[in-house]
KEDRENBA-551011 format. One record per residue (C-alpha): chain; residue in three letters; x, y, z. Coordinates in steps of 0.2 Angstrom, whole numbers. Example, Ala and Ser with C-alpha at 12.3 -4.5 7.8 and 13.67 -1.06 7.14 Angstrom:
BEGIN
<dovo kette="A" rest="ALA" px="62" py="-22" pz="39"/>
<dovo kette="A" rest="SER" px="68" py="-5" pz="36"/>
//
This chain:
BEGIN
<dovo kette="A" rest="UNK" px="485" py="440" pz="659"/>
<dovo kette="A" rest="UNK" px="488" py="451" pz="643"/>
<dovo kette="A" rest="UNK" px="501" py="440" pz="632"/>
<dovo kette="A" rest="UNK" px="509" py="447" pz="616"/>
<dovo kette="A" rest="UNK" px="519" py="433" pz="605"/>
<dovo kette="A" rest="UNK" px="528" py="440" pz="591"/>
<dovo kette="A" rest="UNK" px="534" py="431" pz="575"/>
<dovo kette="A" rest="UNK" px="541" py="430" pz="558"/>
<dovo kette="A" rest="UNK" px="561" py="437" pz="564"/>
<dovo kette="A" rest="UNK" px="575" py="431" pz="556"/>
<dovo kette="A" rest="UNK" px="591" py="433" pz="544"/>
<dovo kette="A" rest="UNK" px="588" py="441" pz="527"/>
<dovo kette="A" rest="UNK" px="598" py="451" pz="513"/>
<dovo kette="A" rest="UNK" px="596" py="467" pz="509"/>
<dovo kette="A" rest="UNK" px="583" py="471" pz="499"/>
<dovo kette="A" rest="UNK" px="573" py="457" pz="507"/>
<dovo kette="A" rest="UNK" px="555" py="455" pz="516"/>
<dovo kette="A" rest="UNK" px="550" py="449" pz="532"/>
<dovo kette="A" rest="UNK" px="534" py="448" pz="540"/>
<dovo kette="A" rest="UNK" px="533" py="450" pz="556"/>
<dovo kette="A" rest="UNK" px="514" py="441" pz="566"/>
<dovo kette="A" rest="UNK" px="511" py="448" pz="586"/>
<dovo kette="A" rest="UNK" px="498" py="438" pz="591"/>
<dovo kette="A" rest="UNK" px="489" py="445" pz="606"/>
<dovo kette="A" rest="UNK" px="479" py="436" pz="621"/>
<dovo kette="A" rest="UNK" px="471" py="439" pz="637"/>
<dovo kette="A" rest="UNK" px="460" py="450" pz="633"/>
<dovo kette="A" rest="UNK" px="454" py="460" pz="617"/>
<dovo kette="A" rest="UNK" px="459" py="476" pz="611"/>
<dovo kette="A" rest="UNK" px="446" py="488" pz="603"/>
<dovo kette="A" rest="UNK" px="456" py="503" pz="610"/>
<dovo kette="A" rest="UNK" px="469" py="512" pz="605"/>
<dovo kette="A" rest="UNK" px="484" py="507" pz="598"/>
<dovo kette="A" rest="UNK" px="494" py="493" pz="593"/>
<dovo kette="A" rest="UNK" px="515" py="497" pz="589"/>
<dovo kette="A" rest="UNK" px="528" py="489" pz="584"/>
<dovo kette="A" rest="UNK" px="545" py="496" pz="590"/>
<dovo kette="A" rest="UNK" px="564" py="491" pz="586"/>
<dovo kette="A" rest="UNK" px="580" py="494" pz="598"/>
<dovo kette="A" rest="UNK" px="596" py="492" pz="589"/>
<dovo kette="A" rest="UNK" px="614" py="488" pz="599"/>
<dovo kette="A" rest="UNK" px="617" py="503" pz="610"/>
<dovo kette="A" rest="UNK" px="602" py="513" pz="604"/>
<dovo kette="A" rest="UNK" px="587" py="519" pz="611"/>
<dovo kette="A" rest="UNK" px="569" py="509" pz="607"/>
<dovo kette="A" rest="UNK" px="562" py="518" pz="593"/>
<dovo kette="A" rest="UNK" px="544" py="520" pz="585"/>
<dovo kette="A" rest="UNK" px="544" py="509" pz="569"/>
<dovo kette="A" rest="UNK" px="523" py="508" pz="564"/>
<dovo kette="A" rest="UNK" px="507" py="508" pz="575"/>
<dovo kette="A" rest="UNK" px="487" py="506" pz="570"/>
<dovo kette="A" rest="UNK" px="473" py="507" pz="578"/>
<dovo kette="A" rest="UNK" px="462" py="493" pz="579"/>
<dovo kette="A" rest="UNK" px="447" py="502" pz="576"/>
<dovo kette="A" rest="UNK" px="447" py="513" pz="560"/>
<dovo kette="A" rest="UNK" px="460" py="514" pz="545"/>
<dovo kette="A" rest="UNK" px="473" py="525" pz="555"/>
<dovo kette="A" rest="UNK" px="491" py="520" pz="552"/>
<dovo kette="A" rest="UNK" px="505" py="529" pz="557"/>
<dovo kette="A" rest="UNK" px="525" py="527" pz="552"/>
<dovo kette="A" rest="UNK" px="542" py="532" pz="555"/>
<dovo kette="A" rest="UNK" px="549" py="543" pz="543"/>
<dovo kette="A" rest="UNK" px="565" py="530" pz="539"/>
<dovo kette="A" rest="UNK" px="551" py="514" pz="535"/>
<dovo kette="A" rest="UNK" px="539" py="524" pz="525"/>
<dovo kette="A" rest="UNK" px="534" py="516" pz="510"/>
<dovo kette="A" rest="UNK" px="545" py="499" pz="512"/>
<dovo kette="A" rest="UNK" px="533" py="494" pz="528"/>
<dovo kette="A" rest="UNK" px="518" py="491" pz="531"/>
<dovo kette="A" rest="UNK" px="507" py="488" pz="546"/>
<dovo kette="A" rest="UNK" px="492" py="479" pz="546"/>
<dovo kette="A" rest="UNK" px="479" py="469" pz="558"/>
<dovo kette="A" rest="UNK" px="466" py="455" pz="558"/>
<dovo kette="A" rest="UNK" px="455" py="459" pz="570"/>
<dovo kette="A" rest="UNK" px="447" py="441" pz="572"/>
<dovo kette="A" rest="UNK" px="465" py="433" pz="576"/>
<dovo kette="A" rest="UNK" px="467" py="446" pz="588"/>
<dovo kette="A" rest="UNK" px="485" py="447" pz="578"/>
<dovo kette="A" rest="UNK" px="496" py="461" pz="572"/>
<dovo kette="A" rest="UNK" px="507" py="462" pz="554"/>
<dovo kette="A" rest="UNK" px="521" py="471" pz="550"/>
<dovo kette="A" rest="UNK" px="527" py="469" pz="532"/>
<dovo kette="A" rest="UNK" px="544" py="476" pz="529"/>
<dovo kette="A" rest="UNK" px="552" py="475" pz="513"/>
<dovo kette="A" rest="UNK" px="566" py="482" pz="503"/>
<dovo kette="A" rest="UNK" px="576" py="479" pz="519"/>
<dovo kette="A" rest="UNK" px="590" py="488" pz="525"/>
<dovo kette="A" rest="UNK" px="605" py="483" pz="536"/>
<dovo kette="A" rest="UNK" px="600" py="498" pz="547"/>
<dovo kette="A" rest="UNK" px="585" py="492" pz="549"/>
<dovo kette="A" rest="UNK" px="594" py="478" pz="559"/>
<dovo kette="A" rest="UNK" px="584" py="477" pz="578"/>
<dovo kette="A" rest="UNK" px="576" py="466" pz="590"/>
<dovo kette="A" rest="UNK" px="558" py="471" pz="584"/>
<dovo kette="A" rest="UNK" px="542" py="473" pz="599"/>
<dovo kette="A" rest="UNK" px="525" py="474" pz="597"/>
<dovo kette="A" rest="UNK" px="517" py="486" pz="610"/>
<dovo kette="A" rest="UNK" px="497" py="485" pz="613"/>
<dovo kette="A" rest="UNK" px="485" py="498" pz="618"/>
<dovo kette="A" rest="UNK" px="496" py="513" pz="618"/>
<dovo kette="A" rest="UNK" px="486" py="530" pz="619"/>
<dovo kette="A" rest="UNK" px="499" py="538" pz="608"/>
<dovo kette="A" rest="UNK" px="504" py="529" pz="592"/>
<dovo kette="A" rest="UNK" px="523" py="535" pz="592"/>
<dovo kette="A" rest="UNK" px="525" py="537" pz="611"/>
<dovo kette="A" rest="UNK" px="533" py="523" pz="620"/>
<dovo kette="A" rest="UNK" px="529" py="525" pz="638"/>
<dovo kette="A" rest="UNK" px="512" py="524" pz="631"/>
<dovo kette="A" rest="UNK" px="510" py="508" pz="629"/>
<dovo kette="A" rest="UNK" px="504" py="497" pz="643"/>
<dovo kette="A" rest="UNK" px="509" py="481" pz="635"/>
<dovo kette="A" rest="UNK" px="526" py="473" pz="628"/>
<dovo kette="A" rest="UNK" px="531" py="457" pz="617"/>
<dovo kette="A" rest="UNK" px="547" py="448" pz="623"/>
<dovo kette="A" rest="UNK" px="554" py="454" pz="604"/>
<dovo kette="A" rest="UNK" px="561" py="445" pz="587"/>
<dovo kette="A" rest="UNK" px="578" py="447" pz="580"/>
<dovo kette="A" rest="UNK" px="577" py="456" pz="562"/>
<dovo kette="A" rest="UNK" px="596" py="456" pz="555"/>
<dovo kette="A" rest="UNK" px="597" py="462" pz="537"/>
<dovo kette="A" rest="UNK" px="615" py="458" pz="531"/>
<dovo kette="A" rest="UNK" px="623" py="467" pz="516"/>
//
């Protein structure tokens, strides 16, 4: 049974970091994609970052371009997401997704974390 754990949420200033972890187990992905995607209070989930786990291929949303940064480790079966220079509107319940055939498509992903609480006060 696929299992995705994330970690690393929590209460920061603005202009703070976070790291988020989404540690994966079950089975290993060498395929596709591996996203992390946020939903806000009355908003829609949105595409945040994705990588592949095979390659150097990273993709981003247009509003976390250059403050984040995802990352893997493929040996720990583990996903990163460094965000920094953080924003209250970056405030969410961030997901990781795994083997998504589309980086920035949701309903590609086949499998979903429970999610983290990322609030960024002002």
């Amino acid at each position: 049974q696929v299992q995705l754990v994330e970690s690393g949420g929590g209460l920061v200033q603005a202009g703070g970091s976070l790291r988020l972890s989404c540690a994966a187990s079950g089975r290993t992905f060498r395929n596709y994609y591996m996203g992390w995607f946020r939903q806000a209070p009355g908003k829609e989930r949105e595409f945040v970052a994705a990588i592949r786990w095979s390659g150097t291929s990273t993709y981003y949303a247009d509003s976390v371009k250059g403050r984040f940064t995802i990352s893997r480790d493929n040996a720990k079966n583990t996903v990163y997401l460094q965000m920094n220079s953080l924003k209250p509107e970056d405030t969410a319940v961030y997901s990781c997704a795994a083997d998504g055939s589309a980086p920035r498509v949701v309903a590609s992903y086949d499998y979903w974390g429970q999610g983290t609480q990322v609030t960024v006060s002002s």
